[in-house]
C-alpha positions as a Markdown table, in Angstrom:
| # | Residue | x | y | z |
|---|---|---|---|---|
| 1 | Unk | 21.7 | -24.5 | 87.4 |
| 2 | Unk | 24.9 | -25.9 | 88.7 |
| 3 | Unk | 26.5 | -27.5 | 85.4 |
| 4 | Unk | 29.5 | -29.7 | 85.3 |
| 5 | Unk | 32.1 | -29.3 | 81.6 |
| 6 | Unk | 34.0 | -31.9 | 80.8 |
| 7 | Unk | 36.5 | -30.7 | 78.3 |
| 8 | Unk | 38.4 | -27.1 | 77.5 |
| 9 | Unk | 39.0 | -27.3 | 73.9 |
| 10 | Unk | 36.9 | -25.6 | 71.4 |
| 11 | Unk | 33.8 | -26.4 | 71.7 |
| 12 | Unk | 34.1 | -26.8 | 75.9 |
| 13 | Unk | 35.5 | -23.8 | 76.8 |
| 14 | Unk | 33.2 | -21.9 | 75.0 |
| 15 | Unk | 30.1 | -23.7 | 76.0 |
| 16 | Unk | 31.2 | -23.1 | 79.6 |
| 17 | Unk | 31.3 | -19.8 | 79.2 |
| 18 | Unk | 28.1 | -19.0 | 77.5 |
| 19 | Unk | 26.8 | -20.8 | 80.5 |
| 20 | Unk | 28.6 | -19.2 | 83.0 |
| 21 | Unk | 27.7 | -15.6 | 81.1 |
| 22 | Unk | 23.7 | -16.8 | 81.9 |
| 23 | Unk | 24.4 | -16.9 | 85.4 |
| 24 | Unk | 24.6 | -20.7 | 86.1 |
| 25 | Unk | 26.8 | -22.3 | 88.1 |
| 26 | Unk | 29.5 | -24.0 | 86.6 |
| 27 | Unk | 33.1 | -26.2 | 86.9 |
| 28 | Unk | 35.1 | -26.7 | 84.1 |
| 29 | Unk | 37.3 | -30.6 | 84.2 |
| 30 | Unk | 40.4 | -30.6 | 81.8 |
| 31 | Unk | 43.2 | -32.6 | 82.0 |
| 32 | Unk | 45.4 | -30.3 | 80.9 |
| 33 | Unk | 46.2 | -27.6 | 83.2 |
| 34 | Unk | 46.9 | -25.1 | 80.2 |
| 35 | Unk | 43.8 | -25.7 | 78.6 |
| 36 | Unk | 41.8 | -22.8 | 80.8 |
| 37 | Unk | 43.3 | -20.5 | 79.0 |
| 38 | Unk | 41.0 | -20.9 | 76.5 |
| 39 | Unk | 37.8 | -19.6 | 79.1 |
| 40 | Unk | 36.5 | -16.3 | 78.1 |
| 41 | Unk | 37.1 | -13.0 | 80.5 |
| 42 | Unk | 33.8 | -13.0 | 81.4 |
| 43 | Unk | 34.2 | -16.9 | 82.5 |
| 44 | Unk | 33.2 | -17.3 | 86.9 |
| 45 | Unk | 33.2 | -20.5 | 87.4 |
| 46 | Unk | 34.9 | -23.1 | 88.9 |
| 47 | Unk | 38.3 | -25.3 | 87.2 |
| 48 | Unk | 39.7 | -28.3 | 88.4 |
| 49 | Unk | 42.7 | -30.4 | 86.7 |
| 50 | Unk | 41.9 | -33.9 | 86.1 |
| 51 | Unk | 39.8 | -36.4 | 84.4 |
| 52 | Unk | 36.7 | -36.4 | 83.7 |
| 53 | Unk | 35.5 | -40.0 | 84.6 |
| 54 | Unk | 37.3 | -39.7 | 87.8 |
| 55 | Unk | 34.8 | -40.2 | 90.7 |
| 56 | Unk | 37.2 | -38.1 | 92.8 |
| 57 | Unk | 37.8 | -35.5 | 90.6 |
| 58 | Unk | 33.6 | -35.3 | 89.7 |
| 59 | Unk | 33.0 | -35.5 | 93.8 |
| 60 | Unk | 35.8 | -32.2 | 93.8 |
| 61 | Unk | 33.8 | -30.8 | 90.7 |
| 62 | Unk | 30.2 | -31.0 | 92.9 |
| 63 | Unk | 28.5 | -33.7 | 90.6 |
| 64 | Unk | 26.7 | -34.7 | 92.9 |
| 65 | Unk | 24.9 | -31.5 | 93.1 |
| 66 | Unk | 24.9 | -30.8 | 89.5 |
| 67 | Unk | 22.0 | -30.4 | 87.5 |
| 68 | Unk | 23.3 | -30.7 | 83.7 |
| 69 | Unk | 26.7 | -32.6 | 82.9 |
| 70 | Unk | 28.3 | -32.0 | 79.2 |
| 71 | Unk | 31.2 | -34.4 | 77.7 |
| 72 | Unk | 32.6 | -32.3 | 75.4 |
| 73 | Unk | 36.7 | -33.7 | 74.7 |
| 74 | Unk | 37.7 | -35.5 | 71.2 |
| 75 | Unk | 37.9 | -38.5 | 72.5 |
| 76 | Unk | 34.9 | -40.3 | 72.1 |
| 77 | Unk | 36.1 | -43.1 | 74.9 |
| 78 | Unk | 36.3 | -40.1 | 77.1 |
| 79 | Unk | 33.0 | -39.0 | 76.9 |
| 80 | Unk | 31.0 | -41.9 | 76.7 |
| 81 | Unk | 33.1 | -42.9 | 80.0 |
| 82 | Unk | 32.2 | -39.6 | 81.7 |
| 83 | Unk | 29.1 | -39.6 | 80.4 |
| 84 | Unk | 28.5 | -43.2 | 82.0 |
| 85 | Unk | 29.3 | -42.5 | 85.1 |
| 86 | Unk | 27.7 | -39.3 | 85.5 |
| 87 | Unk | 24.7 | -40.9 | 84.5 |
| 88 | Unk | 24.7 | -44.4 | 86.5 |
| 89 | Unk | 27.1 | -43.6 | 89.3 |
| 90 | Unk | 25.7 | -40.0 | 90.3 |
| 91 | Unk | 22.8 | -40.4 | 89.0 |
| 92 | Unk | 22.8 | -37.1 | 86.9 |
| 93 | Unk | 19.9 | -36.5 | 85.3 |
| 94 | Unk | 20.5 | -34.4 | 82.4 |
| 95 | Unk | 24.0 | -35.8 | 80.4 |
| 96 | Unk | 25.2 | -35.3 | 76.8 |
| 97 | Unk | 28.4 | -35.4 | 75.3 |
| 98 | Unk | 30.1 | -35.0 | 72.3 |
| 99 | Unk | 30.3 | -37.6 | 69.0 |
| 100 | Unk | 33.3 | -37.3 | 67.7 |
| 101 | Unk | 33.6 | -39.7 | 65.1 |
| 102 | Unk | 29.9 | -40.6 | 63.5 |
| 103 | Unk | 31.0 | -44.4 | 63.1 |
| 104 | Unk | 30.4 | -44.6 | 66.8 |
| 105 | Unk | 26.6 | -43.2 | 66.1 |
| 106 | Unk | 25.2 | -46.7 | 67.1 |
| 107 | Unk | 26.8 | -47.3 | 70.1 |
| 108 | Unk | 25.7 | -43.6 | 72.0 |
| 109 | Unk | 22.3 | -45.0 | 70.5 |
| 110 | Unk | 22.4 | -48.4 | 72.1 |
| 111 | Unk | 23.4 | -47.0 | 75.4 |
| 112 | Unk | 20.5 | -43.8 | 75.2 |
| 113 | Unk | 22.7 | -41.4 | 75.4 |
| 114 | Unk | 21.9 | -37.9 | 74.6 |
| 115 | Unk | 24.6 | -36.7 | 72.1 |
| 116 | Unk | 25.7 | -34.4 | 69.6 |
| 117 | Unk | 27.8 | -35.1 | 66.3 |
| 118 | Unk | 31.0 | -34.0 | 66.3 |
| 119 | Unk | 30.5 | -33.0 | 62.1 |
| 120 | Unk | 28.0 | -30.6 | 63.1 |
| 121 | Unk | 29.0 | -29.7 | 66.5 |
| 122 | Unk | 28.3 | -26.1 | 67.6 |
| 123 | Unk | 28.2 | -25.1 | 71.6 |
| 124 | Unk | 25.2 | -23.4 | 70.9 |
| 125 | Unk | 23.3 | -27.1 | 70.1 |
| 126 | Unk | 25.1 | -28.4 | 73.7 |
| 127 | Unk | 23.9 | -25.6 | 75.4 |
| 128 | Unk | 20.6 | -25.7 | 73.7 |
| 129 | Unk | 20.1 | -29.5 | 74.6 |
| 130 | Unk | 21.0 | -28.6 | 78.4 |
| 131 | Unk | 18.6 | -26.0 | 78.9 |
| 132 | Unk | 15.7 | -27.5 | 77.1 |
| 133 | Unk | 16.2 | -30.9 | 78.7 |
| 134 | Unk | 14.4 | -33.5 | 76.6 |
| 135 | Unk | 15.2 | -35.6 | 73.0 |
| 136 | Unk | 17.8 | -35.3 | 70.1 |
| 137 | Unk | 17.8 | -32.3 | 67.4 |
| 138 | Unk | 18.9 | -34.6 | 64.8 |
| 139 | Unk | 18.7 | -31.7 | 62.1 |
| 140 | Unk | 17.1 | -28.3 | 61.1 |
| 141 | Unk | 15.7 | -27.6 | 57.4 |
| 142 | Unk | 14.4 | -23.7 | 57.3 |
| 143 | Unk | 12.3 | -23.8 | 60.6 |
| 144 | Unk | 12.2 | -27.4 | 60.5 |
| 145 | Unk | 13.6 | -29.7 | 62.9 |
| 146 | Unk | 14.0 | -33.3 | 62.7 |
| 147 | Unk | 13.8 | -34.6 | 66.3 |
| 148 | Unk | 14.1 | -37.5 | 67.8 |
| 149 | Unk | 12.3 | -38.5 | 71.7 |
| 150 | Unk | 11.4 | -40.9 | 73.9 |
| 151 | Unk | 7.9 | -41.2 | 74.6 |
| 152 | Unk | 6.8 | -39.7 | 77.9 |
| 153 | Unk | 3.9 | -40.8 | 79.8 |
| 154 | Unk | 1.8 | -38.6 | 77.8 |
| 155 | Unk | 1.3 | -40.6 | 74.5 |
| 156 | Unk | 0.7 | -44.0 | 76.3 |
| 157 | Unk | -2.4 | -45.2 | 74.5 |
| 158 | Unk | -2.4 | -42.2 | 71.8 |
| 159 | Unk | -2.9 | -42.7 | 68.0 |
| 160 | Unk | 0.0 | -41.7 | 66.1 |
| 161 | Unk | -2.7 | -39.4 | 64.2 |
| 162 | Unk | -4.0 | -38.2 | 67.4 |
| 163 | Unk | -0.7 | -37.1 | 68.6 |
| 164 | Unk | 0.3 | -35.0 | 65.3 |
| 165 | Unk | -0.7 | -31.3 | 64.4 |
| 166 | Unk | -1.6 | -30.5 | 61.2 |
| 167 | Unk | 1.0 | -29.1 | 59.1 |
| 168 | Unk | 3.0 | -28.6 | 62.7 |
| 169 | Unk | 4.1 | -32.2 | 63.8 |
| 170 | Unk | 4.9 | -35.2 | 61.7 |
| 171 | Unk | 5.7 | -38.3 | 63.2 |
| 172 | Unk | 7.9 | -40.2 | 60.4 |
| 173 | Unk | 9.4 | -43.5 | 62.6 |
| 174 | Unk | 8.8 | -45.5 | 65.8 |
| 175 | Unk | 10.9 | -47.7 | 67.1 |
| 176 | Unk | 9.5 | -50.3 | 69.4 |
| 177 | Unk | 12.3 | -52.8 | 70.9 |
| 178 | Unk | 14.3 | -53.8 | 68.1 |
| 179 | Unk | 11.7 | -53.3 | 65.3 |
| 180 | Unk | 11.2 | -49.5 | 63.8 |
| 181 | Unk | 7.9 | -48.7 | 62.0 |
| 182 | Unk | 6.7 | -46.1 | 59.6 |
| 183 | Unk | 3.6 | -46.0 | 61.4 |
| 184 | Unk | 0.4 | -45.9 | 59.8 |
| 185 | Unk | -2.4 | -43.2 | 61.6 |
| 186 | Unk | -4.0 | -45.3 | 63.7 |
| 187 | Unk | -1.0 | -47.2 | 65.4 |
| 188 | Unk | -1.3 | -46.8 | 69.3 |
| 189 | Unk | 2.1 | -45.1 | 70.7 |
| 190 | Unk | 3.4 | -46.4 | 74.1 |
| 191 | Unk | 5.4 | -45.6 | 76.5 |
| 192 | Unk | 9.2 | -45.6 | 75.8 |
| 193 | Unk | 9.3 | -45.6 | 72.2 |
| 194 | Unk | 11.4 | -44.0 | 70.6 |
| 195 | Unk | 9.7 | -41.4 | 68.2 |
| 196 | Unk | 11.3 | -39.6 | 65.0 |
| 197 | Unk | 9.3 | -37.1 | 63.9 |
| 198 | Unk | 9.8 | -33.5 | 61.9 |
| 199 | Unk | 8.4 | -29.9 | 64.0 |
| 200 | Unk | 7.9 | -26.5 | 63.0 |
| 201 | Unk | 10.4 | -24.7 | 65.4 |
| 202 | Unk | 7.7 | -22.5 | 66.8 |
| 203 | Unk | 5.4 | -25.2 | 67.8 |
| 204 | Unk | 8.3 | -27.4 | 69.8 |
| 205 | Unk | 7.4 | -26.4 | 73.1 |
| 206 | Unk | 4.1 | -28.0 | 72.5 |
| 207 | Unk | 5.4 | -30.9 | 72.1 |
| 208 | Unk | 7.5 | -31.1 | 75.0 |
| 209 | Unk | 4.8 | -33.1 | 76.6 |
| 210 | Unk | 5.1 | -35.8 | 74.9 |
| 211 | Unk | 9.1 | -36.4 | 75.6 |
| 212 | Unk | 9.8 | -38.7 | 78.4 |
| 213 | Unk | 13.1 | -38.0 | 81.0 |
């Protein structure tokens, strides 16, 4: 996959080079020159000075070729910027970026963006996100995960009891428009809903499915 970074701190420059150790493809954007530094040896990718909601600097970086795009700075202007215009100007397909500061929860919500909170970040759960492509981890209890999708073409017309496996998959919340429900067994999913349900970890892939792009 051919992944663009934004970000060398931390949590970026260690994300890019777990990604870079599985063999993808990937540039690194930082605005501070000195920043790289912090890139593992075993780091083969690509950095570029500059910032990351830069259309230049992305056209330099390849984004229009890139498959995956992580925001992963402190700032959370920065990334939602970046994340923005990866997403509507390029037309990336697969974007997530960092949440800094959990009081601006709502507004990565309003906009559908795929994100991670900066209180729990861990590269591992951006790298995770980019490689299995599809909905929000919102939390993990034992080999539970609370998860949170939207509704593929897959459950249009399927009972919310229909669409659940038995001790496996629980959907808990559906949020329709503006108005969230606790559904009831029979309620008919559609699709683009929004769908908060808990998973054993084992049986995720099976779910897949149902999780639109």
């Amino acid at each position: 996959m051919n992944i663009v970074v934004v970000g060398c701190g931390r949590v970026g420059s260690q994300l890019a080079t777990m990604l870079s150790v599985e063999g993808h493809n990937v540039v690194v954007i930082d605005r501070d020159e000195s920043a790289f530094r912090r890139l593992g040896g075993t780091f083969n990718g690509v950095t570029i000075v500059g910032l990351g909601f830069d259309e230049e600097v992305l056209e330099e970086a390849g984004i229009r070729e890139a498959d995956a795009f992580a925001a992963t700075t402190d700032l959370d202007n920065t990334n939602l910027m970046a994340a923005e215009v990866a997403r509507k100007i390029f037309g990336v397909k697969h974007v997530v970026a960092r949440l800094y500061n959990p009081v601006r929860e709502r507004t990565y919500q309003l906009l559908d963006l795929d994100y991670v909170c900066g209180t729990t970040l861990v590269a591992e759960s951006l790298m995770e996100k980019i490689m299995s492509g599809h909905g929000h981890h919102l939390n993990a209890i034992d080999d539970i995960e609370v998860i949170e999708f939207k509704a593929g073409a897959a459950l249009e017309g399927v009972r919310v009891d229909g669409a659940e496996m038995a001790r496996r998959f629980r959907i808990f919340t559906v949020v329709r428009g503006r108005v969230a429900y606790v559904p009831e067994p029979d309620m008919v999913l559609h699709e683009g809903d929004i769908v908060f349900g808990a998973v054993k970890s084992e049986t995720f892939p099976k779910i897949e499915r149902y999780m639109g792009e």
